[in-house]
Each structure stands twice: as C-alpha cells, then as structure tokens.
N, C-alpha and C positions, 0 to 999 in steps of 0.2 A: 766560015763559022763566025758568029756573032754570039759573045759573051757577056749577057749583064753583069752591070757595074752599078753600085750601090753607093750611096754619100750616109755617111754616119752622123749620127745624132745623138749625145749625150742625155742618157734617160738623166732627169732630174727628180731628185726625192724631196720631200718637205721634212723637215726637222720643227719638231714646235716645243720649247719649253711654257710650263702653264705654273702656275703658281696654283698652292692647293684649293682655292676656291674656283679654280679654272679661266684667271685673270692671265692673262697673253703677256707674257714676259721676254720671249722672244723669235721668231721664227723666220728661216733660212732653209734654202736650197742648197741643197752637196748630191757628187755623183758618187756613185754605184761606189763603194772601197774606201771613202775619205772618213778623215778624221772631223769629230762634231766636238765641236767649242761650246761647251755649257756658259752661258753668261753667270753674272756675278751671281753667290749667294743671296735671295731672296731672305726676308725678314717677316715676319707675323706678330701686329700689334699685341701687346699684353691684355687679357683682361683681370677684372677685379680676382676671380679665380686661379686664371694662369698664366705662366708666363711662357715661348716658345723662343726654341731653339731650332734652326736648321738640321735636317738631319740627313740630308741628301735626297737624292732622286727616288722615285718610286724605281728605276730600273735601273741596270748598268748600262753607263753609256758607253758605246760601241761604234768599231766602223759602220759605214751607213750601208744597208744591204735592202731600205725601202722607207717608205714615209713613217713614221716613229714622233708620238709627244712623251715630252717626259712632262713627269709632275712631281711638285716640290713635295714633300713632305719634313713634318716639326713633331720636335720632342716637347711636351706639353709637360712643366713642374709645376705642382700648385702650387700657388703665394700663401706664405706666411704674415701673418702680421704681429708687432707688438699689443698687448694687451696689460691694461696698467692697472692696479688695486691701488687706490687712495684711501687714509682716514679724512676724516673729517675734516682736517685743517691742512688737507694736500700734499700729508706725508707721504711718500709711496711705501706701500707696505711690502706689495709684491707685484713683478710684471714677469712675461714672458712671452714666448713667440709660440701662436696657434693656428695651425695652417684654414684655410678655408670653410666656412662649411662645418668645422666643427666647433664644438659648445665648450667653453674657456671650463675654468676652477680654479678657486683659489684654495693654495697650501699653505699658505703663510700661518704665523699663528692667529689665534682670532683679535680682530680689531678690538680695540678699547678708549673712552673716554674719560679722562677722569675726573667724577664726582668734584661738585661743592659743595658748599654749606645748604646750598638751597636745594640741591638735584641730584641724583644718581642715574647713571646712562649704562642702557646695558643695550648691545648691539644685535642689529635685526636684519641683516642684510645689506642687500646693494643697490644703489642709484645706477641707473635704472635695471629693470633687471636682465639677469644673464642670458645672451642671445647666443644663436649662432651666427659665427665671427665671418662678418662680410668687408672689414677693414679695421683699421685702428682703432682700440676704444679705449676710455677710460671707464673701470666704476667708482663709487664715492661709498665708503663705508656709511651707513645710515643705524641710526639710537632712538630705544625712546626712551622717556625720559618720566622720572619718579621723584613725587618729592619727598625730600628725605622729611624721616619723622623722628622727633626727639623727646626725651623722658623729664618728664618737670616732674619734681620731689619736692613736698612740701613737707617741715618737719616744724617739730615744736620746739622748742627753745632747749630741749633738753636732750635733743637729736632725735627724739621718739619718728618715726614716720607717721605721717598723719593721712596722705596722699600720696599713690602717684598715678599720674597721667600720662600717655602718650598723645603728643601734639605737632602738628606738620609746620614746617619750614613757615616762619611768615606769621602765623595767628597767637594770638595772645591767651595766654591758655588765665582759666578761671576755676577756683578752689572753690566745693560742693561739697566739702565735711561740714562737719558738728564744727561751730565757733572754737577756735585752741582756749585753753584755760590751763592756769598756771595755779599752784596751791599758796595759800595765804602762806605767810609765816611769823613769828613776832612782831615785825613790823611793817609790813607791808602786806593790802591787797593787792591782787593784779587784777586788772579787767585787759584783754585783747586789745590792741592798738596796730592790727595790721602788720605787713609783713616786712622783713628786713631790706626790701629793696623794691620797686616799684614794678608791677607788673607788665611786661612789654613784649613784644612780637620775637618768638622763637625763633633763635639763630643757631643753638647747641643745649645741650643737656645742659639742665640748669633746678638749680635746686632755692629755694625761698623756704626763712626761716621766721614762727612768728615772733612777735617782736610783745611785749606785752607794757603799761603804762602804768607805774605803782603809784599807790597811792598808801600814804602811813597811814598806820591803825591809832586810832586814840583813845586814850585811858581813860576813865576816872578817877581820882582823886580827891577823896573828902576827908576835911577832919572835924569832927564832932567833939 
C-alpha cells in the first residue's frame, strides 16, 4: 500500500490599514489565528471649520481569520473663533468665541462717542458688516455725525429779548429785528451803537446785548 503524503503551506492573509481617505497606512501578511498590530494613530489635518480627533477603527481588530482592511475613522469638533467689538478708538467693548458658520452679536451695551463743541455722534453700526464667522474678526463701532446747533439771544440793554436764533457750530450768526432803541431821558438821547461784544463764529450758546451811544440833550436858556 502506498499513502499520499502532503507538504503544508501556510495560507497567508493580507491585513491593510487605510487612513479615512483611503491613503495606505500600512499593510502586512499574518496567518490563519495571529495577532494584527495596528500601526501608530493616524492624524487628519484641521480645517477652517474643523478640527479631528482619532477615533479608532471602523472595526474591531481581531485574530486574522482572512484578508481584512481597517480604516481610520475621526471625531470632527467645529472651531470656534474669538470675535472682538471695538469703539472707535480701539476700545474693546465686547468679544467672545462663535463657533463656525454661525453669525456673531453683540451684547454689550450700546457703543458711544462723546460729543464736542462742534459734533454730536450717535452710533450706527459696525465696520464691516456682520458676517458669518469663517475665522477671527474684529468689528469697529461706526457714528454719524451732527453738528451741534446753538441758541444766540439777542436782548436790549434792559434784558428785554429782542431775538433769538438757532445757529450751527462754526457760522456767525446775524440780527434781523427792528434797530434796538433805548428812551430818551433828562439828559441823554440814545441812538443804537451795536452790540456788547463783536459778532463771531458760534462755539456755545451765547447771548449779545445792545450797547447804545448817548448823546446829552441841550437846553435853552434866555434872558430877556
């Protein structure tokens, strides 16, 4: 009797780790029962949106029982970014952190400028305007701008009011009454001589009083 005799041969299986875009990270032969060495944790670049984290295999890795890929898979957090409220002069009024994608607000209380002699600023928004947040921003509180208007009082010598005008920052304001006139008395006429102080470009409420030029009265005197 003649008995076949056989020579063995080690089936071998392919192991492939792939990274999640299907980029070949690492791949090896093991037989039939063995244990499979995952190489190192893979990484996935950040973008503007997100950032990733490894999260493991798509599968559980296992004795080898046949050819088998794993593939990486990542936890994906959206980015946040700071977002800064400035006034005018780079004060920060308000900042905070707004994730991705969505459209910022400010809480703070409302921006303000403060007025001078020449301008009042009352606040209108924001440089440039409010977007949805694709990275760090800043905005710049924006004003417009009024010129202030001021009260010229023109009065007579006896405080009576003769006038009054409102007039803007800057222009010289001008008197459109009746000529003032002051009553004679004993001894003196009055004729008008313009005003207590010389007319000039409005800085503040300001009041001009008229000023008037006497001139004596004269007698007669006869003796017969």
């Amino acid at each position: 009797e003649y008995t076949a005799t056989f020579k063995e041969t080690y089936k071998e299986y392919r192991v492939i780790f792939q990274d999640e875009d299907g980029t070949e990270l690492s791949k090896a032969t093991y037989h039939y029962g063995e244990t499979v060495t995952a190489p190192a944790n893979p990484s996935k670049a950040a973008t503007a949106e997100y950032t990733y984290e490894f999260a493991g295999w798509d599968q559980e890795i296992t004795t080898v029982a046949g050819d088998v890929t794993y593939k990486a898979t990542y936890t994906a957090t959206k980015n946040k970014y700071t977002i800064t409220f400035e006034n005018y002069d780079g004060t920060v009024l308000y900042s905070t952190e707004v994730e991705y994608g969505s459209m910022p607000s400010y809480v703070g209380d409302t921006p303000t400028k403060a007025g001078d002699a020449e301008n009042t600023y009352t606040f209108t928004g924001w440089s440039p305007a409010l977007t949805n947040v694709t990275g760090e921003a800043t905005y710049t509180a924006e004003y417009t701008t009024a010129t202030n208007v001021y009260t010229v009082t023109f009065k007579n010598h006896d405080g009576s009011v003769l006038a009054t005008e409102t007039v803007e920052y800057g222009e010289v304001p001008e008197y459109t009454g009746e000529t003032p006139t002051k009553a004679e008395d004993n001894t003196y006429t009055y004729s008008f001589n313009g005003w207590d102080k010389e007319l000039t470009a409005v800085t503040e409420n300001t009041e001009y009083t008229a000023t008037f030029k006497e001139t004596y009265k004269e007698y007669r005197v006869i003796f017969q």
